[in-house]
C-alpha positions in Angstrom: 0.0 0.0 0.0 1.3 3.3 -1.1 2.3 5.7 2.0 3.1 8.7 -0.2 2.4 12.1 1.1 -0.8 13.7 0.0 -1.1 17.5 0.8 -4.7 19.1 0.2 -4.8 23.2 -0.3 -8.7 23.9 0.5 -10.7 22.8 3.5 -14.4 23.3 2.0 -16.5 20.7 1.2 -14.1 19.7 -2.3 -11.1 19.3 0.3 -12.6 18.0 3.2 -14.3 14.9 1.1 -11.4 14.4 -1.0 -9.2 13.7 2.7 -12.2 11.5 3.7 -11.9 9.5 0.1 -8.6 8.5 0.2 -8.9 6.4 4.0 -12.0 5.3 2.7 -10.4 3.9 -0.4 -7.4 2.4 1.9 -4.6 5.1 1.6 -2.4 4.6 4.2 0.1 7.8 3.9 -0.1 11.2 5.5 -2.7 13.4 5.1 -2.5 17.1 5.2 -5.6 19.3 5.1 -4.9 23.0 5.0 -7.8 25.5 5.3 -7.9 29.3 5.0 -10.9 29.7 7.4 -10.7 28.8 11.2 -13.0 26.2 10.3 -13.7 22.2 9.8 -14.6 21.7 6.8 -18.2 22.6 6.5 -22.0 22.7 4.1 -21.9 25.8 1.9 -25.6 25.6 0.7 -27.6 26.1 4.1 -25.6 29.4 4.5 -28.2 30.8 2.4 -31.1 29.0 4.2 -31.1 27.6 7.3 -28.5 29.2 9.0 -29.8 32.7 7.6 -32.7 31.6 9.2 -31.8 30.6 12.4 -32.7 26.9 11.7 -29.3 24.9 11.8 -26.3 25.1 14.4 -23.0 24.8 13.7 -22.6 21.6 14.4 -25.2 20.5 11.5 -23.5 22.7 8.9 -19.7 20.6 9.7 -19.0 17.7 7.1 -17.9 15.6 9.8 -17.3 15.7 13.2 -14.0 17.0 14.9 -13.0 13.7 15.9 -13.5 12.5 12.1 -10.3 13.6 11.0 -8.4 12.7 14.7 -9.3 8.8 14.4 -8.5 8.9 10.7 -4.8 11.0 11.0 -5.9 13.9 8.7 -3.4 16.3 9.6 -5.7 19.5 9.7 -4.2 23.3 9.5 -6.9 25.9 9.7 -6.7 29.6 9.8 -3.5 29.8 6.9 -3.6 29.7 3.3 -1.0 28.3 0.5 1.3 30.8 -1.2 3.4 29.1 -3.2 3.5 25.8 -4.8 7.7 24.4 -6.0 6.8 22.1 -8.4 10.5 20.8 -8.6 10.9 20.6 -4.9 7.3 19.0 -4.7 6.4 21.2 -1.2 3.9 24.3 -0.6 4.8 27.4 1.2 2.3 28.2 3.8 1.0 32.1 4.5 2.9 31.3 8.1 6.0 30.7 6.4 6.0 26.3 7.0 6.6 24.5 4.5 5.2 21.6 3.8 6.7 18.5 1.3 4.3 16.8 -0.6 4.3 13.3 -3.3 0.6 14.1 -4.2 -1.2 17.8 -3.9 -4.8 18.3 -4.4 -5.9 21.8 -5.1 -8.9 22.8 -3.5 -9.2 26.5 -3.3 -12.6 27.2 -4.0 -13.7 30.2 -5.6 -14.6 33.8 -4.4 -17.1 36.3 -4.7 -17.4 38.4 -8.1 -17.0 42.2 -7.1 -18.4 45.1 -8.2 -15.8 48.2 -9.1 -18.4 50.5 -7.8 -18.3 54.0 -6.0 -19.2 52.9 -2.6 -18.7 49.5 -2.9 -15.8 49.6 0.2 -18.8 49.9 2.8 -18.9 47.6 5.6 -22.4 46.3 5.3 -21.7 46.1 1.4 -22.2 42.2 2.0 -21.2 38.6 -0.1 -22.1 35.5 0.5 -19.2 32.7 -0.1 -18.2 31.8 4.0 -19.7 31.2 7.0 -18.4 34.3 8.2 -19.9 36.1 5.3 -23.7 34.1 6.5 -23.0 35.3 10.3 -22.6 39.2 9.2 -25.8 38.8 6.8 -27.4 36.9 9.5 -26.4 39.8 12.3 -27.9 42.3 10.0 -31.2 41.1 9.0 -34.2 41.6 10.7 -38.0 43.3 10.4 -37.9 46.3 9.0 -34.5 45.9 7.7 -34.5 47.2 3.8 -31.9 44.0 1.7 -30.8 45.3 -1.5 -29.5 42.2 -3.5 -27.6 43.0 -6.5 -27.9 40.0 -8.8 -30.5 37.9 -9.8 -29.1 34.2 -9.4 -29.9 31.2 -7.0 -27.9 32.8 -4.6 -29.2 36.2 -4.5 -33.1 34.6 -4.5 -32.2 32.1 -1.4 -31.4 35.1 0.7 -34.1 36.9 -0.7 -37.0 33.9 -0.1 -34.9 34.1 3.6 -35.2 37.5 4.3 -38.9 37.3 3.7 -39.0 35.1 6.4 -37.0 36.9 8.7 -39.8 40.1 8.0 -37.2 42.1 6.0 -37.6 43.9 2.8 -36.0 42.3 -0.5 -35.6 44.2 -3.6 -33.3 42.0 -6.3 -31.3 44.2 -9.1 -30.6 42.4 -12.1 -28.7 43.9 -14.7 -30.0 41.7 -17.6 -33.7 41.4 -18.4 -35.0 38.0 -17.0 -33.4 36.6 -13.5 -31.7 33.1 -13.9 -30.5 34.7 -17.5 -27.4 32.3 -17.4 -28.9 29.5 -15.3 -32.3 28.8 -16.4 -34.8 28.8 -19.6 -37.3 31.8 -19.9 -40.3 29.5 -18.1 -38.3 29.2 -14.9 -37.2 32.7 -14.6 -40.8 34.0 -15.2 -42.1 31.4 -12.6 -39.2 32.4 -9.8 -40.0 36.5 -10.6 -44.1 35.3 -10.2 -43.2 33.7 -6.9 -41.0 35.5 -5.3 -43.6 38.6 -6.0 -46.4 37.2 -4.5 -44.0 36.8 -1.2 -42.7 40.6 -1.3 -40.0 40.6 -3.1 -39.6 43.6 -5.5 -37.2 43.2 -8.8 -35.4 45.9 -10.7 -34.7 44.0 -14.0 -32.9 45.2 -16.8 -31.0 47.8 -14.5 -27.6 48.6 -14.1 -26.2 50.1 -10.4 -24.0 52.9 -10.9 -22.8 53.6 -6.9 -24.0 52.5 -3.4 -24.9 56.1 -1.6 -24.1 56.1 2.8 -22.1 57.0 5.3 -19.9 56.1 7.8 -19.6 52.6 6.4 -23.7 52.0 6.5 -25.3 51.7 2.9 -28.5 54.0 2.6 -29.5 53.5 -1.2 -28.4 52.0 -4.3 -28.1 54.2 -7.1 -29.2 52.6 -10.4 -28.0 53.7 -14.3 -31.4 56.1 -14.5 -30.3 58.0 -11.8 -33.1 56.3 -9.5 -31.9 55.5 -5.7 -33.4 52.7 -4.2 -33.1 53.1 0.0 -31.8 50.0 1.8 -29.9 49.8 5.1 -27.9 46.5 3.6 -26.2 45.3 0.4 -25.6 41.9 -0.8 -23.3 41.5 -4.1 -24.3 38.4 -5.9 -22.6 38.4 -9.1 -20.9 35.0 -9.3 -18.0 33.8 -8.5 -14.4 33.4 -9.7 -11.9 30.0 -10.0 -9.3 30.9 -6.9 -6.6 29.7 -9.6 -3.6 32.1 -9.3 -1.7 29.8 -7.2 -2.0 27.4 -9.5 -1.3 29.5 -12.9 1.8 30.9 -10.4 3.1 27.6 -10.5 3.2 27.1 -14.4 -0.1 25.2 -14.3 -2.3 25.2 -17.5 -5.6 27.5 -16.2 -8.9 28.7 -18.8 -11.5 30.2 -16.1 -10.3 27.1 -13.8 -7.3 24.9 -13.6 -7.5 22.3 -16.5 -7.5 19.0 -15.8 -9.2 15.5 -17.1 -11.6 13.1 -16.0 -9.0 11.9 -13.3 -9.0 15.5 -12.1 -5.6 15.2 -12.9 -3.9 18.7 -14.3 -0.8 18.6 -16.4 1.5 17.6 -13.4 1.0 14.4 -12.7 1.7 15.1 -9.2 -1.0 17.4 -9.1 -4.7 17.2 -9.1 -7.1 20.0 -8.6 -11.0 19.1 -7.3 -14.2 21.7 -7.0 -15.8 25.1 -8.0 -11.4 25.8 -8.9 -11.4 23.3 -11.7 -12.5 23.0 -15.5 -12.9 19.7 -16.2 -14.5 17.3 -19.1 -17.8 16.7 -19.2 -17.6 13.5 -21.2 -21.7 13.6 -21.9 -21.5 16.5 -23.4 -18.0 16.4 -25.5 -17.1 19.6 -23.8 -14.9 20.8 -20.9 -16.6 23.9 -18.5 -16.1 24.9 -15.0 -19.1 23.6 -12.8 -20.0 25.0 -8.9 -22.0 22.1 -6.8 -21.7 20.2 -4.1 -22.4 17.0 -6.2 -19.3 18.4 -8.2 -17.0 18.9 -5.3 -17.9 15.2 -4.0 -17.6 13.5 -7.9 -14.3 15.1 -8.2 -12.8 14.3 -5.0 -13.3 10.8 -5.8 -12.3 10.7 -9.4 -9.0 12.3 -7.3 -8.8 9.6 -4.5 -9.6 6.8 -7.0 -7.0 8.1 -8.7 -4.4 8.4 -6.1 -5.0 5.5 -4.6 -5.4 2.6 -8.2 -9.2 2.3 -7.5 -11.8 1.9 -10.3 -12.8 5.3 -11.3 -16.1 6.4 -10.7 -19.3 6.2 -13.8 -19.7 9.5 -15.5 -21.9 10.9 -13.9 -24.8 13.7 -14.6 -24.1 16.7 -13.3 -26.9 18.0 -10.8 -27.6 20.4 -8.8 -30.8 22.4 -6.7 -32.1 25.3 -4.6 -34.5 25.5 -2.1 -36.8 29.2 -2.0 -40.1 29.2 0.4 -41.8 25.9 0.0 -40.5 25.2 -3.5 -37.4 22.6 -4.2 -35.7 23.2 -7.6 -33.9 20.3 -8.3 -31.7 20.3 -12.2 -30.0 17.5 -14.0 -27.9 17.8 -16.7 -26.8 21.2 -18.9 -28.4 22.6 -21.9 -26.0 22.5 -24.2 -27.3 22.5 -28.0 -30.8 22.2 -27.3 -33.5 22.0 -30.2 -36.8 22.7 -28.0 -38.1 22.5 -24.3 -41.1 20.1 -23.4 -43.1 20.7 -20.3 -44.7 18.2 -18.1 -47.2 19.0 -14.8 -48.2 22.9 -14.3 -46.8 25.8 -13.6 -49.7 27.5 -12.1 -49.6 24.6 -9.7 -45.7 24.5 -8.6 -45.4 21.6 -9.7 -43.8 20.9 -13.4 -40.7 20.0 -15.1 -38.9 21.0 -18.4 -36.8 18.8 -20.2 -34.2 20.5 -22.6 -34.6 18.1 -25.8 -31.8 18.0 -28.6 -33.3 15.7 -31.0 -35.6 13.0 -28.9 -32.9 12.8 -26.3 -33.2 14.7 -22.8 -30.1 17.0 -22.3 -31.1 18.7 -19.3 -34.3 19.1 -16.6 -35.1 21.4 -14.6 -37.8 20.6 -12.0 -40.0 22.4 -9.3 -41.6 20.6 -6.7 -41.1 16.7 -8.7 -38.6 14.2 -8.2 -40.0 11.8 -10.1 -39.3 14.2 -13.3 -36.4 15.2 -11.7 -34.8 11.8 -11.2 -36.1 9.7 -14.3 -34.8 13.0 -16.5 -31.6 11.4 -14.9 -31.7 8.8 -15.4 -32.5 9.1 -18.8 -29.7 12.2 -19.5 -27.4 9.5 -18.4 -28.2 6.3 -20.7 -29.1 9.0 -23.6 -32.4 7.5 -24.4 -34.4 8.8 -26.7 -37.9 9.3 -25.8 -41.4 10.7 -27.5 -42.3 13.9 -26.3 -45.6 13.5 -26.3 -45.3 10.6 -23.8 -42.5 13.0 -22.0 -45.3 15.7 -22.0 -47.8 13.9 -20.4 -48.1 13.4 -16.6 -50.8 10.7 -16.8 -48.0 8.6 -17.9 -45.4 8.0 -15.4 -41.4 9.1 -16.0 -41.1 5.2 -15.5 -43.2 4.4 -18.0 -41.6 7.0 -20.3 -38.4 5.5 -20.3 -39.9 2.2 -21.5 
């Protein structure tokens, strides 16, 4: 059994799993796990939800328990960050000035928060939404009353919105194109999200652009759009998307194109070197195409392409990408991507929060997107997955079931 070194840079969820992976496929080497945050590795997507809310502890939110990573000999360094990788040398220099030797390094580093180049942007309550730390300020500063000016009209920026309507506050979402979800979702979904999330409160300036953030004393008091309008708020959130954390990476001689390159090992051009998570582009062997994906079921998929990998396991099945987001009582769940799609085909009813819409190229399904049915959701899947054709009429209709569909 192999006892090389593995050193991991990134202790979110990408990191943490891929550490868990390699003892659960029977590495027996040193582990290192080094974290930027003063944190385990923890869930990401209840930031947005629960914990806004008030409705998880963090003890729910952590991967795995403390004594997870004791009983397994993960050495764990929090609260320090990588600042150089030697190739050559094979070892990583530490913000703390260690350095640390590795046979095996797994980049993990995430991605950050988009920003806006705005005047006013530097206030304090000018807020993002990537850590927990980020949640625990947004959380601190939402309550009745409170006026939450989201800029950005993507899952994110509608989570916090559907949560602050909980929590009593006021929600207006900026979106600079003219439909929220532009990059994420067809026309039908957009228009069904904007519907909802009106009947609950929440006001949307589409189609705007914000020209500065107007307060003082480090306390936002409007956001001034392109027309000259202000919109009064007592908090920002910026929710523009996010960026690859790759310079440490491209520093090091690596190949990057908006995220380190590497191939269905998770493998870059170093053999030495893998990188995992929202910080990769990777193939997408479905689709013929390479592209940068941000999920949880990414982060997980990848860590153990890495550890199976590592360790002369069986890689995992392709798998469909997928992700969801959860807003008042609706669960959006998606599988696959629309890539060269000919049509869309619609199954259940909008009106009724419950439907599903299958992104067709030809008569196979490429993607699904769907509120509030799992059945669609997983037999679209499934289906993405074998690359089954199937009549869209019989797709179309929910009298017959997505089993019976696949027949």
């Amino acid at each position: 059994m192999s006892l090389r070194r593995v050193l991991i840079l990134g202790a979110g969820h990408a990191g943490g799993s891929a550490a868990a992976a390699l003892r659960h496929f029977g590495h027996e080497g040193p582990i290192a796990l080094v974290g930027e945050e003063p944190l385990l590795p923890y869930q990401r997507p209840p930031l947005s939800k629960a914990w806004l809310k008030g409705e998880a502890d963090e003890d729910e939110l952590q991967l795995r328990p403390a004594s997870f990573y004791a009983e397994n000999d993960i050495h764990v360094r929090l609260g320090v960050r990588a600042t150089r990788i030697d190739r050559d040398a094979k070892q990583v220099t530490l913000s703390d000035g260690e350095v640390l030797p590795y046979d095996v390094l797994i980049i993990a580093t995430g991605a950050r928060a988009r920003r806006l180049d705005l005047p006013g942007g530097e206030m304090a309550r000018t807020l993002e939404l990537r850590t927990q730390a980020d949640a625990e300020m947004l959380k601190a500063s939402i309550a009745p009353g409170k006026r939450l000016a989201i800029v950005g009209g993507g899952y994110v920026g509608l989570e916090v919105a559907a949560s602050a309507r909980a929590l009593g506050a006021e929600a207006v979402v900026i979106e600079r194109e003219p439909r929220i979800l532009a990059r994420v979702a067809c026309p039908l979904l957009s228009d069904f999200f904007t519907a909802y999330h009106r009947k609950h409160g929440v006001r949307f300036e589409l189609d705007a652009a914000v020209a500065a953030l107007e307060g003082e004393a480090g306390e936002p008091s409007a956001v001034r759009l392109g027309d000259g309008r202000r919109l009064p708020c007592d908090l920002v959130l910026i929710g523009v998307g996010a960026l690859p954390n790759q310079e440490l990476a491209e520093a090091a001689g690596l190949p990057c194109h908006h995220g380190v390159v590497v191939d269905e090992e998770a493998r870059t051009a170093d053999p030495a070197i893998f990188a995992i998570g929202d910080v990769t582009r990777r193939p997408l062997p479905l689709y013929g195409r390479s592209f940068r994906l941000e999920s949880v079921p990414n982060a997980l998929e990848q860590a153990k392409q890495a550890a199976a990998a590592i360790t002369g396991h069986k890689p995992p099945p392709h798998e469909v990408p997928w992700f969801w987001s959860d807003q008042y009582d609706l669960k959006l769940q998606i599988a696959g991507l629309p890539f060269d799609v000919d049509d869309l085909v619609v199954r259940g009813d909008p009106d009724q929060a419950r439907f599903a819409v299958f992104h067709m190229k030809g008569d196979a399904i490429q993607a699904v997107e769907a509120i509030n049915s799992p059945a669609e959701f997983m037999g679209g899947k499934l289906l993405i997955g074998a690359q089954r054709p199937v009549s869209r009429e019989r797709l179309a209709d929910p009298s017959i079931s997505m089993k019976e569909v696949a027949t």
